[in-house]
N, C-alpha and C positions, 0 to 999 in steps of 0.2 A: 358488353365488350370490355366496361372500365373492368368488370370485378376480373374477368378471362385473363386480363393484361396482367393483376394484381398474382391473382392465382399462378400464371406463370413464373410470374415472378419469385414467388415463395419459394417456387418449384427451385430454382436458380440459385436461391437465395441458402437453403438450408440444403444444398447440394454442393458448395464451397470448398470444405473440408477436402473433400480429393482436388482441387484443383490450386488452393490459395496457402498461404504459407498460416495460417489461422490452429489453434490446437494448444493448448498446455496439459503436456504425456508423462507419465508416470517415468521414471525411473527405470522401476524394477520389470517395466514392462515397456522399455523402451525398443527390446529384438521385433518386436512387432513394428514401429516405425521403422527402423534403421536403414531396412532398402530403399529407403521413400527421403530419407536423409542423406544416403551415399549420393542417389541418383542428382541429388541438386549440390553435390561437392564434398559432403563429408569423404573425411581421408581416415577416420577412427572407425573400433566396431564397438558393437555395446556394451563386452567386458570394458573397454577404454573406458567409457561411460558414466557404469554402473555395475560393480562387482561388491558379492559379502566376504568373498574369499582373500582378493587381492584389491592392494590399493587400485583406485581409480579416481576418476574427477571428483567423482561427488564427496570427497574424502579433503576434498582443498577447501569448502564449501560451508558456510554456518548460517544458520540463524541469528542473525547480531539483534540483539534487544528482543523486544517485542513484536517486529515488524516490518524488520530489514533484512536486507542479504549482505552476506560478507564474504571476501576469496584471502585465503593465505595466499601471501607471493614471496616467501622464504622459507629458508627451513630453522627457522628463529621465530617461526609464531609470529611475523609480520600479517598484519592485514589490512585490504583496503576496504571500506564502504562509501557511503556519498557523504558528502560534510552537511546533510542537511538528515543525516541518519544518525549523525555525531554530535547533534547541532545542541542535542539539550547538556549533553554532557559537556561540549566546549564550555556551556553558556555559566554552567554552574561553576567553574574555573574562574572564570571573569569576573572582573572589578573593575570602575573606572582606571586603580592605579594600573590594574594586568588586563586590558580590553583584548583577552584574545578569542573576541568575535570578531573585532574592528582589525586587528592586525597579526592574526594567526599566531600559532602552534607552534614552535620548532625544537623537540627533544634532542640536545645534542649528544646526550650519551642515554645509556640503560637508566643511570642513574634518576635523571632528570624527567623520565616519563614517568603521567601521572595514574595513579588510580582512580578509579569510578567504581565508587558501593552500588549495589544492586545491578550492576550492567554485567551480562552474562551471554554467552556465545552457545550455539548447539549446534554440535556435527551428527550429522545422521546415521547412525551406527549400520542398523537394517532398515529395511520393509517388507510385509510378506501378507496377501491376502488370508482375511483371517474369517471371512465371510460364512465358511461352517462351524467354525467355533462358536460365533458370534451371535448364532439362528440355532444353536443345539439346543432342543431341549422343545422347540415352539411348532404346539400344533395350529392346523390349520383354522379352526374355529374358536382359539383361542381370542378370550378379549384383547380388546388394546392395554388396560390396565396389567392384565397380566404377561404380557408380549413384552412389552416397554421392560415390568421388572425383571422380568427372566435376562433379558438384551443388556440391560443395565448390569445384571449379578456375571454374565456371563465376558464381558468387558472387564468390569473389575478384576474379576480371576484371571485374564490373560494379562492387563496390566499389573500385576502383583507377582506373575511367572516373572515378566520380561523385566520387571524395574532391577536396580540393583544400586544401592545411595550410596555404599563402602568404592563403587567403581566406577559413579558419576551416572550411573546411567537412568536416565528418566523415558518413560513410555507415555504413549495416547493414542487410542483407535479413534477412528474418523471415519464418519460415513460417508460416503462416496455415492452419487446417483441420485439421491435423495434417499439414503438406504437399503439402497440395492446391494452392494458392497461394501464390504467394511479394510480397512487396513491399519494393520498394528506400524507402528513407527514408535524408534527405540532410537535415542539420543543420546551423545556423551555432552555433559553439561559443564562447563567450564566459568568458575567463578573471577578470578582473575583478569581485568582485561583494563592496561594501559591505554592513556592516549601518548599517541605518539609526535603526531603533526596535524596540522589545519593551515591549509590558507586562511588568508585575512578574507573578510566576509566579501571582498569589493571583488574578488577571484572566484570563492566556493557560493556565492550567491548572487553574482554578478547577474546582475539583470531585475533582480529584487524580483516581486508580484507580475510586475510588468511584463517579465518575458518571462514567469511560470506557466508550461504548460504550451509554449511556442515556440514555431521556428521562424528565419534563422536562432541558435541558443549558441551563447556563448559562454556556457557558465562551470567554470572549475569545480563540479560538484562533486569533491572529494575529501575524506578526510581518515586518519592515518594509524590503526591500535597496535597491541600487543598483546597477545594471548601468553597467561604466566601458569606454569604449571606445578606441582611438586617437584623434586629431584629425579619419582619415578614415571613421570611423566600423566600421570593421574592429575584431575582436578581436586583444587584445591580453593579455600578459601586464600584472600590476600595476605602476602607474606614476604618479607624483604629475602628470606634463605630459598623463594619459589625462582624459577628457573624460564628461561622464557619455553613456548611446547615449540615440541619436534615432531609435525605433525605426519600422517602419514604421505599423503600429496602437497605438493605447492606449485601453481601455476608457472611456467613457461612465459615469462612475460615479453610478447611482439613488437617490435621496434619497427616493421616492415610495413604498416600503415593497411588504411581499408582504400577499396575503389569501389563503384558502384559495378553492383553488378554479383560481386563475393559472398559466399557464403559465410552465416554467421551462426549462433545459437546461445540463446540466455539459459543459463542453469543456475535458477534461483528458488523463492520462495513464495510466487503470486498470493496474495491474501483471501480475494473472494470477487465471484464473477456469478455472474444470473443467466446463462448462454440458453437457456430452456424454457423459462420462463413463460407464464399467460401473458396474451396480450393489458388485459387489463394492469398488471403486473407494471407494466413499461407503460402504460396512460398514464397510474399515478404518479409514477416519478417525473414522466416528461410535464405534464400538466399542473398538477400541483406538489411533490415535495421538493420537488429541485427551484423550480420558481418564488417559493416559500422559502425555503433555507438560504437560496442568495440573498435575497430581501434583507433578511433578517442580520445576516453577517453582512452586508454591506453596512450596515448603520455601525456594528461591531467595531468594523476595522477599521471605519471615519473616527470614532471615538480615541480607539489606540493610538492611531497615527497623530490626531491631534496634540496628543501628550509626547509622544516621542520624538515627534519634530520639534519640540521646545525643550526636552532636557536630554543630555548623554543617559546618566542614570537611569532613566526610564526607558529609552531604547534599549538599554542591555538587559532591565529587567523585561519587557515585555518581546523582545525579539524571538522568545523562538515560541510563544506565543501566539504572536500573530502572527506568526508563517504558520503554525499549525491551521488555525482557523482559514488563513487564507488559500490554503493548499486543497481541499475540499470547497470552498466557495469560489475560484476559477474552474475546476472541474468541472463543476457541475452545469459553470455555465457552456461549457462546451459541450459535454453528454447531451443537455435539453437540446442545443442546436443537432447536435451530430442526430442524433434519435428523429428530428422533425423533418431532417433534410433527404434520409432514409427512408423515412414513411417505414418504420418499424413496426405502428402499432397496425395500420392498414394489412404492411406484409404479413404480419403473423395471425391477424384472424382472418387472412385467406387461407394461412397454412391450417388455422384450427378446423375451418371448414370443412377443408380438404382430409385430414384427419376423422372427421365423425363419421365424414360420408364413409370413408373406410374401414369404418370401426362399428357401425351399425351391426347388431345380432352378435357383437363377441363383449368380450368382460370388458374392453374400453368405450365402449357407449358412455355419451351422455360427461363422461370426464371432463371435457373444455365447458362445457355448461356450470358443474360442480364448481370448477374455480370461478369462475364469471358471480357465484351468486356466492361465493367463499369470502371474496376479497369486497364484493359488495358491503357485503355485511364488517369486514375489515378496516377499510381505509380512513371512512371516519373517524373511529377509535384509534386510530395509529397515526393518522393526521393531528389527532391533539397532543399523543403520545412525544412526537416530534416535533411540536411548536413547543410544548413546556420543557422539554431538553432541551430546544434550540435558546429559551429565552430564560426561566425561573434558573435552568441547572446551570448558564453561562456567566451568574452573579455569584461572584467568589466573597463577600460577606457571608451570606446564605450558605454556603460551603464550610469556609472557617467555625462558623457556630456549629456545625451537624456535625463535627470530629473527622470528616473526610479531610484525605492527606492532602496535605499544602504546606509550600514554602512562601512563609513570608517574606524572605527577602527577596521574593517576585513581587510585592503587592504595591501598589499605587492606588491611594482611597479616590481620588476624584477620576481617578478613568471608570473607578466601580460603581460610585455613584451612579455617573452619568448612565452605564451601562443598567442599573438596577431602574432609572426613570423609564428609560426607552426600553427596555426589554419587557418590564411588567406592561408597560402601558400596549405592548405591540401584543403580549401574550390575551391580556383583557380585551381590546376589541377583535382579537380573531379568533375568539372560541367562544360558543356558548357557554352559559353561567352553571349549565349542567357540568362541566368539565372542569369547573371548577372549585374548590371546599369551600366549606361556609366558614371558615375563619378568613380566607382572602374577600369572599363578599362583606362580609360585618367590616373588616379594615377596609374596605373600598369605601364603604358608605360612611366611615366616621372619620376617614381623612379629607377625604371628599377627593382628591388628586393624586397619580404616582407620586408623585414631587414630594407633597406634603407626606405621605408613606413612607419616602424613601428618608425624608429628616427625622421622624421616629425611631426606622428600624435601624439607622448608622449611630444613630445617640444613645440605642437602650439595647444591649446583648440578646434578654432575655424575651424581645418583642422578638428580633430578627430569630432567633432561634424557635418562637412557636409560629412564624412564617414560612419558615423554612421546615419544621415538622410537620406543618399542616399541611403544604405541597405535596410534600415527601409522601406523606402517608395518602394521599388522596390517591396520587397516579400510583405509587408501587403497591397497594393495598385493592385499589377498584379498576386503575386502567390497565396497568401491565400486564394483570392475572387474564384478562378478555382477551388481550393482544397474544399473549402466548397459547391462548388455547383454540384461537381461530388460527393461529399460525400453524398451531399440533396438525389440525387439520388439513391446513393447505398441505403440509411438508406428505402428510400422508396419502394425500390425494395425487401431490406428483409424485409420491412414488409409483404410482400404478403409472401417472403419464409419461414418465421416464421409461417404465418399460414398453408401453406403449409407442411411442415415437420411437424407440430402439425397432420394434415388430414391425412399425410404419414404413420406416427406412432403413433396412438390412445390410443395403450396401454403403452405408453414411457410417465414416470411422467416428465414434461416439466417444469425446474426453470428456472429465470430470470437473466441473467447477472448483475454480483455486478453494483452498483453503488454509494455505500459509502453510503447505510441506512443500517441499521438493518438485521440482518439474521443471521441463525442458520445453522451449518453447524453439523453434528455426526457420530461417528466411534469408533475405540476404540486403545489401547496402543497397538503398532504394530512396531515390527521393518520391516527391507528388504532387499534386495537381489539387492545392486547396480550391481557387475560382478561375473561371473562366479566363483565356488567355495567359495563365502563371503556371510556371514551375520551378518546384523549391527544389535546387540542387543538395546530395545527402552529407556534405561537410563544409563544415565552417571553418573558418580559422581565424588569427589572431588581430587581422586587417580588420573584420569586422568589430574587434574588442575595442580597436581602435578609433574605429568609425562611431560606436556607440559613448565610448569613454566622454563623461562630463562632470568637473568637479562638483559644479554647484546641486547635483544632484549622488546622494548619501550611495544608492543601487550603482551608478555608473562613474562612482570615483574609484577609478583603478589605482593602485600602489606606484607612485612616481618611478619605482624601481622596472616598472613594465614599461611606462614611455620610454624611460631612458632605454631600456632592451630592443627596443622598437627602431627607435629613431639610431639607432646605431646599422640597421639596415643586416640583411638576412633573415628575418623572423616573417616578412609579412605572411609567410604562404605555411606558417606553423598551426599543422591542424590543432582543433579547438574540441568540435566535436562532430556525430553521426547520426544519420538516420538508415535505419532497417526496418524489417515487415515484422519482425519478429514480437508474439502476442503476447502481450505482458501488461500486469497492474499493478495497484498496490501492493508495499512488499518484496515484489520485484526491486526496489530500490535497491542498492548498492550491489546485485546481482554484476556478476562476470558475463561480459560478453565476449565469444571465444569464438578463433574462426577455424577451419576446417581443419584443420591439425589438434585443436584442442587449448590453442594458446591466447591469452589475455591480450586482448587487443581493445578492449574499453570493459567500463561501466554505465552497468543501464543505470537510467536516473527520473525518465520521464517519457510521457509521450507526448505525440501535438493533440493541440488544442482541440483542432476538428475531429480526430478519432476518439477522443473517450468515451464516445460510448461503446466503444469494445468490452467492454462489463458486462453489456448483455447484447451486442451482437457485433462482428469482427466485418469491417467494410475493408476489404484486401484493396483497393484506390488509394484507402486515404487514410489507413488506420497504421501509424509507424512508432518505434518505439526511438526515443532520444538520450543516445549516451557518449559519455564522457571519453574521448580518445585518450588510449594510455599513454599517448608521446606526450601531449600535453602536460600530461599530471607528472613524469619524468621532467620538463622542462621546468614547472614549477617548482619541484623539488629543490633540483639544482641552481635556477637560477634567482627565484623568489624566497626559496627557505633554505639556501646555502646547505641543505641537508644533504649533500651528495656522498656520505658517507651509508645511507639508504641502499642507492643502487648498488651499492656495492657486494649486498648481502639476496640480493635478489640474481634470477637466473632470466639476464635479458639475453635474444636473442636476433 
């Protein structure tokens, strides 16, 4: 009767998609959703969208950095992302004399916005399935050796058609499905890009760790560039004679507010999600890498903050440091809960069940088996693979001697220390000695202690440098090559289960796993029901900034400039920030959230705590994504960074 219950379950579970606002959809094949988008309030059609021919949304829209979303809101090359997408590049600006982490940004003229070397923007020129290009040439009993190089020659020749560097334009195919599909994406690349504005951290970071990753959120998470172009409007490297771009689209930016209930839609960049995955897949993470890696990064972050809360200098140098570290170690601990409270791993080896029994006597036989004994043989080796990133690779002496990039004027030797005792010593008692070189055993046994190791390797260069070679070489030379080639394996075992489950469930609309392109994800302004007897209403506003505001604490010291706005009376009911369904991850940072007309009405920035693990499976209860209200970031503009010469070049409505 339990498994019956289970098995329906599954049944319910991975039957969602047509009923729940769960999905991130391509683009260039967004006419296929659109009725499914009208019907729940879109007022746009999918040229609105996504057009090659004529400007459209996805044309206001970039890739900012490595890993964020960015929306033009002028036709001066203005743009917004999150100040915690900005946050490294504030950081490298700042000095104790110029703390503008502690006390924001504010460009008063062209003049005065600054540059950022290596920080670059990409707008998405095209998209276009490129899947018989891609498989030209490959028979059917052809090897994998020979399959991969053909796939590989045949890639390169499409990306060498489509690039073009005189006109900025950079290409990359992406496998889709687990390589079932392939798509070429063709980027204009833009090297120039000003900062503009930042609030002061106590606004764009308000709330600190403590409320990352939670609602209610109160947190100004925005910050402000400039995209600079040649005279002809082409990319260009940095140049005082470059011109601000005039892009093709620029947001519509709403003044008219969300209510629950409204239609919305993130058109961003999601980074990477698991929505298919084996059960086993989602055991190891829930059981042991996510419970590992917190571990490991709590002792981390105890270390950082000890130093930071005794000097300014060292907060600035490690601030956006340990928000990186900590930004993935609250996640995680939510994913582990969100996953156990789900019974994910139970629902999905009913669903795999259910799958063989129906796959019996055809070519998906025996596949959910295959991975069961794939990842078997996997997880060990990729469990050590992830303690010695998590521990040898997070000691930046060990770094500095190997020639990888680093800024020393981020460095502080006793937080490294400390970090090099406790991280080795956590690395040595949780691996076998097999998993480790025999240069760290011969140095274990003749120091006799991390401690005594660690006074060695900080006194003498060329010791810490053949420790840090003798890791290096251990894991990239013996473990990595095993991890990558039982992974070749998995990748190519789901691809048959990808097609598989597509055959399983015909009527289940099948999106593709982020991978940091473009995509549109829709839902609408939604609060939820994290426990028993509660319900979290979907905005906040500034009452509650107020209600949290506490000097003695670095996170919740607001700028006296916001008492005083406060206590002046009118502001208390000034929204802050949103909650929606809408399915989104990593990456998605600084994404546009836009409501049914197509207009800027926030920035996504985060989700709650109890949904992430929508990574690898979307709980429509309780799974919402948390962004930044545009009035808000107007109200700040104006009233906190006197910039209201800003709005002025923007198109509010």
């Amino acid at each position: 009767m339990k498994i019956r219950t289970i098995a329906i379950a599954a049944a319910i579970l991975w039957a969602l998609p047509a009923l729940a606002d769960e999905g991130m959809w391509l683009p260039a094949l967004i006419s296929e959703r659109i009725a499914d988008m009208q019907s729940k309030g879109l007022r746009l059609n999918a040229e609105d969208l996504y057009s090659v021919n004529n400007a459209s949304l996805k044309d206001a829209i970039v890739l900012f950095g490595s890993g964020c979303t960015g929306e033009l809101v002028s036709d001066e090359g203005l743009l917004f992302t999150n100040h915690h997408c900005g946050y490294g590049y504030i950081q490298k600006h700042s000095s104790v004399e110029h703390d503008y982490l502690k006390d924001g940004f504010w460009a008063m003229n062209r003049a005065q916005e600054l540059p950022n070397p290596g920080l670059t923007v990409k707008f998405l020129d095209r998209m276009e399935d490129v899947t018989s290009e891609v498989f030209k040439g490959i028979k059917p009993k052809m090897s994998e050796e020979k399959r991969n190089a053909l796939i590989k020659k045949n890639i390169d020749a499409i990306i060498k058609k489509a690039a073009d560097q005189s006109k900025g334009l950079v290409a990359q195919v992406n496998a889709l499905y687990y390589g079932n599909q392939y798509f070429l994406y063709v980027f204009r690349e833009y090297r120039d890009v000003r900062l503009v504005g930042a609030p002061p951290s106590s606004i764009g970071k308000f709330g600190g760790e403590t409320d990352n990753w939670m609602w209610p959120r109160h947190t100004g998470d925005f910050s402000i560039f400039r995209i600079y172009s040649d005279k002809d409007g082409n990319p260009a490297d940095y140049s005082e004679d470059n011109i601000p771009y005039k892009p093709k689209k620029s947001f519509v930016v709403s003044t008219k507010g969300v209510k629950e209930g409204d239609f919305t839609f993130v058109y961003g960049c999601p980074g990477s999600t698991q929505e298919y995955v084996h059960s086993e897949a989602v055991r190891y993470i829930q059981d042991v890498s996510d419970p590992e890696k917190i571990a490991l990064r709590t002792t981390r972050l105890g270390i950082m903050k000890k130093y930071m809360d005794q000097s300014q200098a060292v907060r600035i140098q490690y601030s956006s440091k340990y928000a990186s570290v900590a930004n993935a170690w609250k996640k995680w601990q939510g994913e582990e809960k969100g996953l156990r409270k789900n019974k994910v791993v139970p629902v999905k080896q009913a669903y795999e069940k259910s799958f063989e029994e129906w796959a019996q006597g055809s070519a998906y036989e025996g596949l959910t088996s295959r991975l069961a004994n794939l990842y078997a043989a996997r997880n060990p080796i990729y469990r050590a693979y992830e303690y010695y990133n998590e521990t040898v690779r997070s000691i930046e002496k060990l770094r500095i001697v190997s020639g990888r990039p680093f800024d020393m004027k981020d460095y502080y030797r006793p937080i490294d220390e400390e970090t090099f005792v406790a991280m080795t010593d956590a690395f040595d008692k949780a691996l076998d000695d097999s998993y480790k070189p025999a240069f760290f055993l011969e140095k274990r046994a003749q120091y006799g202690s991390m401690k005594a190791l660690k006074d060695a390797v900080f006194a003498d260069d060329a010791l810490a440098k053949e420790l840090a070679d003798a890791l290096d070489g251990f894991y990239f030379e013996n473990i990595v090559p095993k991890v990558r080639e039982l992974d070749k394996s998995i990748t190519l075992t789901y691809k048959e289960y990808m097609k598989g489950q597509m055959a399983f469930e015909p009527q289940k609309a099948f999106y593709p796993d982020a991978n940091l392109t473009l995509r549109i994800a829709y839902g609408h302004v939604e609060g939820y029901r994290p426990a028993d007897a509660v319900y979290y209403t979907p905005v906040s506003t500034l009452r509650g900034i107020i209600e949290k505001d506490n000097p003695e604490i670095f996170d919740y010291n607001i700028p006296q400039t916001l008492r005083d706005i406060y206590a002046r009376g009118g502001y208390e009911d000034q929204p802050v920030c949103f909650l929606a369904t809408n399915h989104t991850t990593g990456g998605n940072s600084g994404s546009p959230v836009l409501n049914a007309d197509g207009q800027l009405i926030g920035i996504n920035f985060d989700r709650v705590w109890e949904g992430t693990m929508s990574d690898l499976v979307y709980d429509p209860e309780i799974c919402r994504n948390i962004s930044l209200d545009v009035r808000y970031l107007l109200f700040v503009i104006q009233e906190i960074g006197h910039a209201g010469y800003l709005l002025d070049e923007m198109n509010l409505y």
